[in-house]
Jmol script that loads the backbone (N, CA, C; Angstrom):
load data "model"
ATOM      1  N   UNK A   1      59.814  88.215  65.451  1.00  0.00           N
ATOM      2  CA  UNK A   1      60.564  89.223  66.156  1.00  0.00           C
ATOM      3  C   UNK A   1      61.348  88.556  67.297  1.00  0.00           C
ATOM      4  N   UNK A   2      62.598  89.056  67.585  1.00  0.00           N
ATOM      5  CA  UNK A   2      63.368  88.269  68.533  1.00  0.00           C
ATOM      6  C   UNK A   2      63.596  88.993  69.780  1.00  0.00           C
ATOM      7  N   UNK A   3      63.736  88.544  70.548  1.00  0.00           N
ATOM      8  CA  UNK A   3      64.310  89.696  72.159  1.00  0.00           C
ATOM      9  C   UNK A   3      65.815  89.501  72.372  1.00  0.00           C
ATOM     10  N   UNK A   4      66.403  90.730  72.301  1.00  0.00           N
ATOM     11  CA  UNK A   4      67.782  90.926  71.953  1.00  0.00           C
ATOM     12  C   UNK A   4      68.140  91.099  73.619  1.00  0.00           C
ATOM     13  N   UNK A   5      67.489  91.380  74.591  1.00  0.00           N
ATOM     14  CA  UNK A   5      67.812  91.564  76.130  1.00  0.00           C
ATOM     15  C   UNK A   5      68.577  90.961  76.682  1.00  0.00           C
ATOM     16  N   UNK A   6      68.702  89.683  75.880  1.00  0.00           N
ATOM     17  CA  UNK A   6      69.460  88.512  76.687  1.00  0.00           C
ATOM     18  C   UNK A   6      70.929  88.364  75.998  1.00  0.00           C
ATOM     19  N   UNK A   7      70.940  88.814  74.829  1.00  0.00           N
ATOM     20  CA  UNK A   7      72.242  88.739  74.315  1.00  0.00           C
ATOM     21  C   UNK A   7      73.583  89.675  75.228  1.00  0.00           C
ATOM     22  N   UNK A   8      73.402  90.219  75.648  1.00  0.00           N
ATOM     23  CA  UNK A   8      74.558  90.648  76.269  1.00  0.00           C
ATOM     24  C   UNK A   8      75.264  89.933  77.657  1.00  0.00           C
ATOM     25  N   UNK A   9      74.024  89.025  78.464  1.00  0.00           N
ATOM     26  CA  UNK A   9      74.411  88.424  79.089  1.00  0.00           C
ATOM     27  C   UNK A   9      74.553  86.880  79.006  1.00  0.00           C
ATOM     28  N   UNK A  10      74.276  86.797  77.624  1.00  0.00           N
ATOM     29  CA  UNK A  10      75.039  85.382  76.993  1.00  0.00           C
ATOM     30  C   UNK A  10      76.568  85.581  76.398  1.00  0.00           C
ATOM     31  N   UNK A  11      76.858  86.795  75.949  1.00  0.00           N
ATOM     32  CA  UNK A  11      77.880  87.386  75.334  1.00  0.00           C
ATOM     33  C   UNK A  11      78.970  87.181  76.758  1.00  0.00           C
ATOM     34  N   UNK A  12      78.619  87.462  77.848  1.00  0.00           N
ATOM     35  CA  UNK A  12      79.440  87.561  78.851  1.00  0.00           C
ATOM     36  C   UNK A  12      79.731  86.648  79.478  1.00  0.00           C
ATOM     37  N   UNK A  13      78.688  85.203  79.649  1.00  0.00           N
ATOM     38  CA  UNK A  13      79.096  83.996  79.899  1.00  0.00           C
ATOM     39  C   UNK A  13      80.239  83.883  79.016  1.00  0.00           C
ATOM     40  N   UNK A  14      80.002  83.407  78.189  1.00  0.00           N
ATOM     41  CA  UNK A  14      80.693  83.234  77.329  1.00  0.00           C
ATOM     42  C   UNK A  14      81.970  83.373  77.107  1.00  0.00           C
ATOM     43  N   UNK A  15      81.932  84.908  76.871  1.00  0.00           N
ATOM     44  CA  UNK A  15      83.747  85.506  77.722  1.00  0.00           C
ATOM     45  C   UNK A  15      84.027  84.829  78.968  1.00  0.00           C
ATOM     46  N   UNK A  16      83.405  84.552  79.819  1.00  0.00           N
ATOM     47  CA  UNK A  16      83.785  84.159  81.004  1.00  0.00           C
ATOM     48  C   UNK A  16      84.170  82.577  81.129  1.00  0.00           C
ATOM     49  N   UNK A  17      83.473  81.945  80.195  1.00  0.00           N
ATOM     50  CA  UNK A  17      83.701  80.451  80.498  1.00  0.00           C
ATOM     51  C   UNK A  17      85.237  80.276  79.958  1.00  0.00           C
ATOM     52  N   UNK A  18      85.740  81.002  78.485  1.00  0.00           N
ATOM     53  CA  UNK A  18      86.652  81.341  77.792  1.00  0.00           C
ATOM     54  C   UNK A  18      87.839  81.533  78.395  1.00  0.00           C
ATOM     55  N   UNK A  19      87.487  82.640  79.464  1.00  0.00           N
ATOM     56  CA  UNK A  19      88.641  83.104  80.739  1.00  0.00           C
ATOM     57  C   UNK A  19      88.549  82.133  81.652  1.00  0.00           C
ATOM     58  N   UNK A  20      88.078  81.297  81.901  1.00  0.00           N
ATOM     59  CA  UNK A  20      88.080  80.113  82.932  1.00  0.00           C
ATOM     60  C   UNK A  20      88.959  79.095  82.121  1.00  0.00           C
ATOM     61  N   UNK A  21      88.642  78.770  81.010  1.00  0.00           N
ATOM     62  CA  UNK A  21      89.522  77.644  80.527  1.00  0.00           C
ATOM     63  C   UNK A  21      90.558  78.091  80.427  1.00  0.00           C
ATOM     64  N   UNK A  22      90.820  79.215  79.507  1.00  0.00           N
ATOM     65  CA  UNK A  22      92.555  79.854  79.163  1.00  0.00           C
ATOM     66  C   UNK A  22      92.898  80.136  80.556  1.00  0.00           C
ATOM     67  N   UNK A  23      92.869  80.012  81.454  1.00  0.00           N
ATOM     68  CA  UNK A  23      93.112  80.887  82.813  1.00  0.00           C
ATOM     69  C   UNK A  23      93.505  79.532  83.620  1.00  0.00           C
ATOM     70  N   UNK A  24      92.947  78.405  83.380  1.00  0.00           N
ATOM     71  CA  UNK A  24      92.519  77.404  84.285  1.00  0.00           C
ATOM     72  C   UNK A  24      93.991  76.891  85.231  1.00  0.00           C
ATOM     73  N   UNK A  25      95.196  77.070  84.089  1.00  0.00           N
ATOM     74  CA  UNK A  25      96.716  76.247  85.061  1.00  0.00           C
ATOM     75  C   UNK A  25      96.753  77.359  86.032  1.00  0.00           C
ATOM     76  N   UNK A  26      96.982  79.051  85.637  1.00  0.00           N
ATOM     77  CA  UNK A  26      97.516  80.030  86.655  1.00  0.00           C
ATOM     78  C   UNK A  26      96.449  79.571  87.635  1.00  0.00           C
ATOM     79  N   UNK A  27      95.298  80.021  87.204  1.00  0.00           N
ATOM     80  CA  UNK A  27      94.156  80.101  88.569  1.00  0.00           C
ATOM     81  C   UNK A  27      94.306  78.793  89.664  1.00  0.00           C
ATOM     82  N   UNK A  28      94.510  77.489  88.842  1.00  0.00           N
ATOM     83  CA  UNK A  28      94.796  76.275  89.841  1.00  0.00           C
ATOM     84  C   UNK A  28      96.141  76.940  90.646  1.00  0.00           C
ATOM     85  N   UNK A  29      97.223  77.025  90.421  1.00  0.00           N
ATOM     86  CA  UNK A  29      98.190  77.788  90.670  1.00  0.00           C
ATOM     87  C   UNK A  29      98.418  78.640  91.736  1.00  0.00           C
ATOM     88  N   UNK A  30      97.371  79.635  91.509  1.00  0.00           N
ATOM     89  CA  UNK A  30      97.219  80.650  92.736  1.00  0.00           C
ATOM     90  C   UNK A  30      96.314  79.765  93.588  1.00  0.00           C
ATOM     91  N   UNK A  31      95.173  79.389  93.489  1.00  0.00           N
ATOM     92  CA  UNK A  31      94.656  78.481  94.823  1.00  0.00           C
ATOM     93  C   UNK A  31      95.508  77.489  95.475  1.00  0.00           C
ATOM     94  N   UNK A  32      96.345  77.060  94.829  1.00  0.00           N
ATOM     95  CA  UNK A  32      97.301  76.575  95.501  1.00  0.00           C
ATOM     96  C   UNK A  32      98.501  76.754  96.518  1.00  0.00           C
ATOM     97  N   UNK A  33      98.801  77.810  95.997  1.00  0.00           N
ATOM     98  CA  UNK A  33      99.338  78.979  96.742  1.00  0.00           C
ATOM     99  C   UNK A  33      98.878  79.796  97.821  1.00  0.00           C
ATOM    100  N   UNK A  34      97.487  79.756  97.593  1.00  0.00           N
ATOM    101  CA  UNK A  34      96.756  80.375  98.756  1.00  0.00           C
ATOM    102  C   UNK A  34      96.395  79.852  99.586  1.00  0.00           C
ATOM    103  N   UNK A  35      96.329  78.147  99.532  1.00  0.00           N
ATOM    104  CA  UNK A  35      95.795  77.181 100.549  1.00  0.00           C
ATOM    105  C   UNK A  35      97.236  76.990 101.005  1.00  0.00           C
ATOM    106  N   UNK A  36      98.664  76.709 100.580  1.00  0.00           N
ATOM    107  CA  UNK A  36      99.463  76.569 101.597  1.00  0.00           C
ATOM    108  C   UNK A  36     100.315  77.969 102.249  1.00  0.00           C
ATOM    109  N   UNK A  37      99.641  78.896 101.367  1.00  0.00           N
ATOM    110  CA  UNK A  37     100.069  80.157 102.377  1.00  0.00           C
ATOM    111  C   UNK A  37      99.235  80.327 103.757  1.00  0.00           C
ATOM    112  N   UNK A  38      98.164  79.864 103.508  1.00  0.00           N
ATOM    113  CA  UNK A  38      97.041  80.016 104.629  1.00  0.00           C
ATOM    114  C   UNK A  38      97.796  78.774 105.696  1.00  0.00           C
ATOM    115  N   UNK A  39      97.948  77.647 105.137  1.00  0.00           N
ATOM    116  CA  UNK A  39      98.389  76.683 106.120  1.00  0.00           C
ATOM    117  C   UNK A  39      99.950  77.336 106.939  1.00  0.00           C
ATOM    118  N   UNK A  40     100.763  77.914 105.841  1.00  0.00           N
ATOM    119  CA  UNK A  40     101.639  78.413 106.559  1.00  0.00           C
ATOM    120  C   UNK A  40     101.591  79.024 107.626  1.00  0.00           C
ATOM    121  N   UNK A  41     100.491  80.042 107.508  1.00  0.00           N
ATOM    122  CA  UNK A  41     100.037  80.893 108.561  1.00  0.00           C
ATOM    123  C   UNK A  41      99.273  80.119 109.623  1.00  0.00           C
ATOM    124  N   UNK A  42      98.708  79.295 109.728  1.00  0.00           N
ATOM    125  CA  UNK A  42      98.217  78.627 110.629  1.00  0.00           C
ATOM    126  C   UNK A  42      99.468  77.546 111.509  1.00  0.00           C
ATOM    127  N   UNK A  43     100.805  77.323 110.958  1.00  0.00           N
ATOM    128  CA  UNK A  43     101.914  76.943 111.376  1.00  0.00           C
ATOM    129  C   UNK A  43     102.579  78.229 112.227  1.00  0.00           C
ATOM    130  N   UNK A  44     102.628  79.465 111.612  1.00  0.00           N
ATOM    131  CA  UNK A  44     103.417  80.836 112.286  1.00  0.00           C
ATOM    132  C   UNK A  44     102.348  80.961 113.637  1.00  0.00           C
ATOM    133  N   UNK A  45     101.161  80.793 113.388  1.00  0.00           N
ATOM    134  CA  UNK A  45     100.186  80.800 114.548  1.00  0.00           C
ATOM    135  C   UNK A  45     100.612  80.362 115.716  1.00  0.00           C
ATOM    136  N   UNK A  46     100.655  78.761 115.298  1.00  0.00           N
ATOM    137  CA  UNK A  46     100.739  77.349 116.338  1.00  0.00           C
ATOM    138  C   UNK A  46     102.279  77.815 116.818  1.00  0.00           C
ATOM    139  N   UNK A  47     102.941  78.360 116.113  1.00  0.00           N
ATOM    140  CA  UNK A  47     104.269  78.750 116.319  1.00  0.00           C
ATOM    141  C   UNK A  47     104.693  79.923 117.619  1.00  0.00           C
ATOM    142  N   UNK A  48     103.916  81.097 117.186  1.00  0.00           N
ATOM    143  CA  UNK A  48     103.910  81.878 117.671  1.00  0.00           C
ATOM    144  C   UNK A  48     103.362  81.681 119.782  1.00  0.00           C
ATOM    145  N   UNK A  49     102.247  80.550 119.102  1.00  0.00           N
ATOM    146  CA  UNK A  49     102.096  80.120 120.663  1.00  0.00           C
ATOM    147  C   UNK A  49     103.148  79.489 121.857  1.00  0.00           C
ATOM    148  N   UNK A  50     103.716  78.498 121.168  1.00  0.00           N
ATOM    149  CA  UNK A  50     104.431  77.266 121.432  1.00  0.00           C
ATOM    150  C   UNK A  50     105.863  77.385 121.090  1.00  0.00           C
ATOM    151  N   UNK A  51     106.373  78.143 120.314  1.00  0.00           N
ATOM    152  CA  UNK A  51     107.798  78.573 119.652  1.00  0.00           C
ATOM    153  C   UNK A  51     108.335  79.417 120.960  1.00  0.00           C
ATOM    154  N   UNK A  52     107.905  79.837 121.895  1.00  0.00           N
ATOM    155  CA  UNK A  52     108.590  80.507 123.013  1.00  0.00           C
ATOM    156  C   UNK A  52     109.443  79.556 123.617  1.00  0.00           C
ATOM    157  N   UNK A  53     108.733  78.260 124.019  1.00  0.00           N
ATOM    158  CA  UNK A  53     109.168  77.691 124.919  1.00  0.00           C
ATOM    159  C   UNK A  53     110.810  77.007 124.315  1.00  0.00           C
ATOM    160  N   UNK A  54     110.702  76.973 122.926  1.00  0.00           N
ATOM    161  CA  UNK A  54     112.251  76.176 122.046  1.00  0.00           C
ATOM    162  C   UNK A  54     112.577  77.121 121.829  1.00  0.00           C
ATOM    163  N   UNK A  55     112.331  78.594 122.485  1.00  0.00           N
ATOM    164  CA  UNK A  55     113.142  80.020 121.700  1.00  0.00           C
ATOM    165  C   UNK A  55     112.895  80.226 119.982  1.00  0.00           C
ATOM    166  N   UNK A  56     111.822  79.950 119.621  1.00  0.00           N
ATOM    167  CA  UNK A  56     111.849  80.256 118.255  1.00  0.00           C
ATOM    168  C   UNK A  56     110.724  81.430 118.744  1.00  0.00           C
ATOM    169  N   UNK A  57     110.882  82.782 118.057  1.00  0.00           N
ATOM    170  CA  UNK A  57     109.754  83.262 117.650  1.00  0.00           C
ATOM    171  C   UNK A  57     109.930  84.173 116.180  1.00  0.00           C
ATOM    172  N   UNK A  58     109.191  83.824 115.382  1.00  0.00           N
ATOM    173  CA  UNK A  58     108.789  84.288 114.389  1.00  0.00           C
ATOM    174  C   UNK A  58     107.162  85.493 114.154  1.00  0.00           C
ATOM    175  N   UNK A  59     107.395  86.189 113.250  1.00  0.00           N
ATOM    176  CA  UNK A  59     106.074  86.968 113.310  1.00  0.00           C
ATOM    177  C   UNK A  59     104.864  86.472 112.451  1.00  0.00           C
ATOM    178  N   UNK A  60     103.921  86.652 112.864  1.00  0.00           N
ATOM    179  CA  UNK A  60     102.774  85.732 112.330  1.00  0.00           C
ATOM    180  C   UNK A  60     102.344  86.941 111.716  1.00  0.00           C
ATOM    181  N   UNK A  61     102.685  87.086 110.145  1.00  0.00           N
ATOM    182  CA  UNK A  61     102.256  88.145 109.258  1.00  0.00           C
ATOM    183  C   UNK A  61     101.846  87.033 107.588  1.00  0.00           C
ATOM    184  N   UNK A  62     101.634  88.056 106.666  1.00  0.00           N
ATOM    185  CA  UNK A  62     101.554  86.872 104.807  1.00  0.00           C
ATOM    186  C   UNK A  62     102.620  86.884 104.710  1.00  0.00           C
ATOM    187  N   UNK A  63     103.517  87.996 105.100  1.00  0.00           N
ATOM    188  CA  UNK A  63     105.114  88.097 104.268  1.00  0.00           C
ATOM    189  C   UNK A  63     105.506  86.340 104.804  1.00  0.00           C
ATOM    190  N   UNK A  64     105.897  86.348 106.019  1.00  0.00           N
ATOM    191  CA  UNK A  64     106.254  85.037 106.440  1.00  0.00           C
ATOM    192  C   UNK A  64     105.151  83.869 105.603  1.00  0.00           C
ATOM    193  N   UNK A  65     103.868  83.966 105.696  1.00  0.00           N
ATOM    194  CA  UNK A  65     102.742  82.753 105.226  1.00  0.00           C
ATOM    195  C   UNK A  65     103.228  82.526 103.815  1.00  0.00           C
ATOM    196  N   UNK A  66     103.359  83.727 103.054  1.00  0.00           N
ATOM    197  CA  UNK A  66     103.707  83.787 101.988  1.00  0.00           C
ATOM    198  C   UNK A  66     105.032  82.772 101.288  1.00  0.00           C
ATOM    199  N   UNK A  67     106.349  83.299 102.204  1.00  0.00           N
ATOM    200  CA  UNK A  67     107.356  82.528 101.905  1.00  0.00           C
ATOM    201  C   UNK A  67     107.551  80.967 102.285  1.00  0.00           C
ATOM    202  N   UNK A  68     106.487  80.379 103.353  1.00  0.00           N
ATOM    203  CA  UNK A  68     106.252  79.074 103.361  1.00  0.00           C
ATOM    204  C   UNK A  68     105.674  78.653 102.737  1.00  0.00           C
ATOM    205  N   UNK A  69     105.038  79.125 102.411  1.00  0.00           N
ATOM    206  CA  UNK A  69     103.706  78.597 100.918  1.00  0.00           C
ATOM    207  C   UNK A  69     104.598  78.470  99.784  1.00  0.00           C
ATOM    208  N   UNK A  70     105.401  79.525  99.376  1.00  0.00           N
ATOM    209  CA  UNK A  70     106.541  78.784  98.291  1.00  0.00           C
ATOM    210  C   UNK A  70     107.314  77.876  98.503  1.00  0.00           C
ATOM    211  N   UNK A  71     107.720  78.030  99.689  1.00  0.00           N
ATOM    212  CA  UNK A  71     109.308  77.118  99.711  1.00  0.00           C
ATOM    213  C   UNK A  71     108.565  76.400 100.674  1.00  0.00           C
ATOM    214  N   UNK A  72     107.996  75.795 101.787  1.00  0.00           N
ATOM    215  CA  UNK A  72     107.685  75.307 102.232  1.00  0.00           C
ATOM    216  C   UNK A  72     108.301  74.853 103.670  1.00  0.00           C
ATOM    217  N   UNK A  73     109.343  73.385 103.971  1.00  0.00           N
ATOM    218  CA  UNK A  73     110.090  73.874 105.447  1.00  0.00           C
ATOM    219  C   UNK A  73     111.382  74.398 105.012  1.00  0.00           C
ATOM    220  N   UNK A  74     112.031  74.382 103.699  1.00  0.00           N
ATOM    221  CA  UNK A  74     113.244  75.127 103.611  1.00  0.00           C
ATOM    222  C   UNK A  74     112.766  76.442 103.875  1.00  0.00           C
ATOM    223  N   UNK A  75     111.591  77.388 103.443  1.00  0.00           N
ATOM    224  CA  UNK A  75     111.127  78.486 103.669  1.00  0.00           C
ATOM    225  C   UNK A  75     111.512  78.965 105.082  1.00  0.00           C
ATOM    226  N   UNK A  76     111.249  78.198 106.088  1.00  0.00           N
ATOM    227  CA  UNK A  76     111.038  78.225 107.151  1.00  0.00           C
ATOM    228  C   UNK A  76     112.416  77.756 108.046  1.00  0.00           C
ATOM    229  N   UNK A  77     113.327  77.153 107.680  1.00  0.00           N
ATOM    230  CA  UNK A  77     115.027  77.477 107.890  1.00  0.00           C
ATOM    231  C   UNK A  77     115.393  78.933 107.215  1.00  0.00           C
ATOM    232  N   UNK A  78     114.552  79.287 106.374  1.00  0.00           N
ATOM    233  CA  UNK A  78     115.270  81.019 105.489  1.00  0.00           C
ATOM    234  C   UNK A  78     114.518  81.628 106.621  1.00  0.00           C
ATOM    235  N   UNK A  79     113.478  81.516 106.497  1.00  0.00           N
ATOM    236  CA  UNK A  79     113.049  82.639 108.516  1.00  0.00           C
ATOM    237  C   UNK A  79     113.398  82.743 109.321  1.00  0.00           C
ATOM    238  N   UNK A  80     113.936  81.567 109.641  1.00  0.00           N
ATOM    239  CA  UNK A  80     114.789  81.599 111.127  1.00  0.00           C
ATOM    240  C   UNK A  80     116.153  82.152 110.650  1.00  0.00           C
ATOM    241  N   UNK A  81     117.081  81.327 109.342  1.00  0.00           N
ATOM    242  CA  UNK A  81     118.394  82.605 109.350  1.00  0.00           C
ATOM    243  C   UNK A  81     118.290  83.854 109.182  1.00  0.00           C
ATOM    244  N   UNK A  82     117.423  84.279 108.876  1.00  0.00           N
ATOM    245  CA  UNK A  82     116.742  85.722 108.534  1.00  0.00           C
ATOM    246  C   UNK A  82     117.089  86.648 109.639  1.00  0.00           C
ATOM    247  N   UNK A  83     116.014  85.924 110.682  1.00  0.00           N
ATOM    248  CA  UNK A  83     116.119  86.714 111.897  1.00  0.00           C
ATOM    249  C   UNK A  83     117.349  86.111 112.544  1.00  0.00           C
ATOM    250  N   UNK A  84     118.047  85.142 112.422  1.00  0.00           N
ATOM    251  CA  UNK A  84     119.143  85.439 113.356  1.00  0.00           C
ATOM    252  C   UNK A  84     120.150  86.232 112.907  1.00  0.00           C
ATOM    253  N   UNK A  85     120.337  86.631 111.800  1.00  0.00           N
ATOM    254  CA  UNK A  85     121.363  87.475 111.072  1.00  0.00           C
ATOM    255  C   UNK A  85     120.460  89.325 111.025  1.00  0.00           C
ATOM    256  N   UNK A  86     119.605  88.897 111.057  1.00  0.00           N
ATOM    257  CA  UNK A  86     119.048  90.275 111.534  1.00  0.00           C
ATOM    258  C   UNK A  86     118.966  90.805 113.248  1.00  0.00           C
ATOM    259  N   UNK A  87     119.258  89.395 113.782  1.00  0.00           N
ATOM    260  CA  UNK A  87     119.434  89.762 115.293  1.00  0.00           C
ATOM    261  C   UNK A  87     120.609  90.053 115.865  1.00  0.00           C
ATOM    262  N   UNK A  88     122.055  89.845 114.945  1.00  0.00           N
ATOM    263  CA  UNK A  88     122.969  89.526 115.259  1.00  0.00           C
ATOM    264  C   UNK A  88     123.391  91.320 114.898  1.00  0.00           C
TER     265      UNK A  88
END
end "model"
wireframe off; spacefill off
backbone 0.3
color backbone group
């Protein structure tokens, strides 16, 4: 006689290891994205402190973390024309 209890949560590893491999470029992908959006934001931070004194201020939000994390310092020339054409 066999114990069937365990089959459903072998069934689900399983799926899961499946979705880890097929998944594996996006998922690298987004962590990647999320570690230099986070760094971005830790730049809008340092920014937000210290950016007074060179007249830069930018808002320390994801929208901004976000668009440095893609583009990186060109990102961050598109923020500043942003707001000066939005200031103007």
């Amino acid at each position: 006689m066999t114990d069937w209890t365990a089959a459903p949560w072998l069934a689900g590893a399983a799926l899961a290891l499946i979705l880890l491999v097929l998944l594996r470029r996006p998922l690298a992908r987004l962590w990647r994205l999320a570690l230099r959006s986070t760094a971005g934001l830790a730049v809008l931070a340092a920014l937000s402190r210290f950016g007074p004194l060179m007249g830069i201020t930018l808002g320390v939000n994801w929208v901004n973390a976000l668009v440095l994390g893609i583009l990186g310092i060109p990102g961050f020339g598109l923020l500043l024309m942003m707001q000066w054409l939005l200031a103007a």
